[in-house]
C-alpha positions as CSV (number, residue, x, y, z in Angstrom):
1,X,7.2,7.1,-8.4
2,X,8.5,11.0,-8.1
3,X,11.9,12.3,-8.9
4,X,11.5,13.2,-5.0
5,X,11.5,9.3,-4.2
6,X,14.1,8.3,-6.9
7,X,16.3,11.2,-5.7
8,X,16.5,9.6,-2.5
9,X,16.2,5.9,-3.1
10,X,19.7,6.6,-4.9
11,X,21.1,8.7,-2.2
12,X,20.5,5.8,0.0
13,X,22.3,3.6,-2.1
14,X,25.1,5.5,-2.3
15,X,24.8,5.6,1.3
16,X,25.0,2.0,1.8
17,X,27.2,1.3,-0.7
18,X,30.2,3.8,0.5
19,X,29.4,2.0,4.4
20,X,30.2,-1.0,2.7
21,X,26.7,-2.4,3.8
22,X,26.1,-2.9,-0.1
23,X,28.3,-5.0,-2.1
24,X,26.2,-5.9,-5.2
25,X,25.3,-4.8,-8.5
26,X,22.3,-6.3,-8.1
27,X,21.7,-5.9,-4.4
28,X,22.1,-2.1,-5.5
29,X,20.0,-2.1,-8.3
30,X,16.9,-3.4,-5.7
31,X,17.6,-0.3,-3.3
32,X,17.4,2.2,-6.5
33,X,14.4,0.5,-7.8
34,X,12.4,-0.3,-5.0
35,X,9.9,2.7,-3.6
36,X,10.5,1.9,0.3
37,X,8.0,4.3,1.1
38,X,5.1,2.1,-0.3
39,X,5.6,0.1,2.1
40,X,4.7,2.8,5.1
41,X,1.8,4.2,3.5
42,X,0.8,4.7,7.3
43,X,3.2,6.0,8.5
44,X,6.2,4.4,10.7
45,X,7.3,5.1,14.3
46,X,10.8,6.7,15.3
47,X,12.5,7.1,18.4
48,X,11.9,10.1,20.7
49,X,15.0,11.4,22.8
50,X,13.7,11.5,25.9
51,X,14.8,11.1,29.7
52,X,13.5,7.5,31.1
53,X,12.3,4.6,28.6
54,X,12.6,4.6,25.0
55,X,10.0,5.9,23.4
56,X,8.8,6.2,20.1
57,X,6.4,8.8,18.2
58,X,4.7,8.7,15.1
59,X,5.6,9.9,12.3
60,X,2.3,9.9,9.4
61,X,2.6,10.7,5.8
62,X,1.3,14.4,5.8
63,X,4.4,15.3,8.3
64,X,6.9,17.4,6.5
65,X,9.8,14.7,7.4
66,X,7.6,11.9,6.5
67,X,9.1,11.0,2.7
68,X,13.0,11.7,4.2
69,X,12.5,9.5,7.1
70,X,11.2,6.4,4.8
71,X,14.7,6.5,3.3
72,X,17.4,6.8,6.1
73,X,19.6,4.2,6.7
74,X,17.6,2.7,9.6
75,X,14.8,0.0,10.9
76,X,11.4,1.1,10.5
77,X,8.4,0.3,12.5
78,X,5.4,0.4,10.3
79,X,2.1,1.5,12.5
């Protein structure tokens, strides 16, 4: 664990708790503790604005946005 990490496993909480999406001490207390990011180890998929079908790049842990992305308020898709 890294401040970086805690930093934003709080943020999110904060996030989800102002959206009303989190409603519980301990629900809470599992968002701040938890390091998300372990779990996408490598890497995730997100969506690529595009014309015509959805699609959907990789994003691996040496890109610059990689850590961020693991903690936005949004379904991941692990690769």
């Amino acid at each position: 664990m890294t401040d970086d990490d805690k930093g934003l496993r709080l943020a999110l909480a904060e996030r989800l708790a102002d959206s009303g999406h989190l409603r519980t001490d301990p629900w809470r207390a599992a968002v701040e503790a938890v390091p998300r990011h372990e779990f996408l180890r490598g890497g995730y998929f997100e969506r690529a604005d595009s014309p015509g079908p959805t699609a959907w790049r990789p994003v691996l842990p040496e890109d610059p946005g990689w850590l961020g992305g693991c903690y936005q308020d949004a379904s991941l898709v692990k690769l």
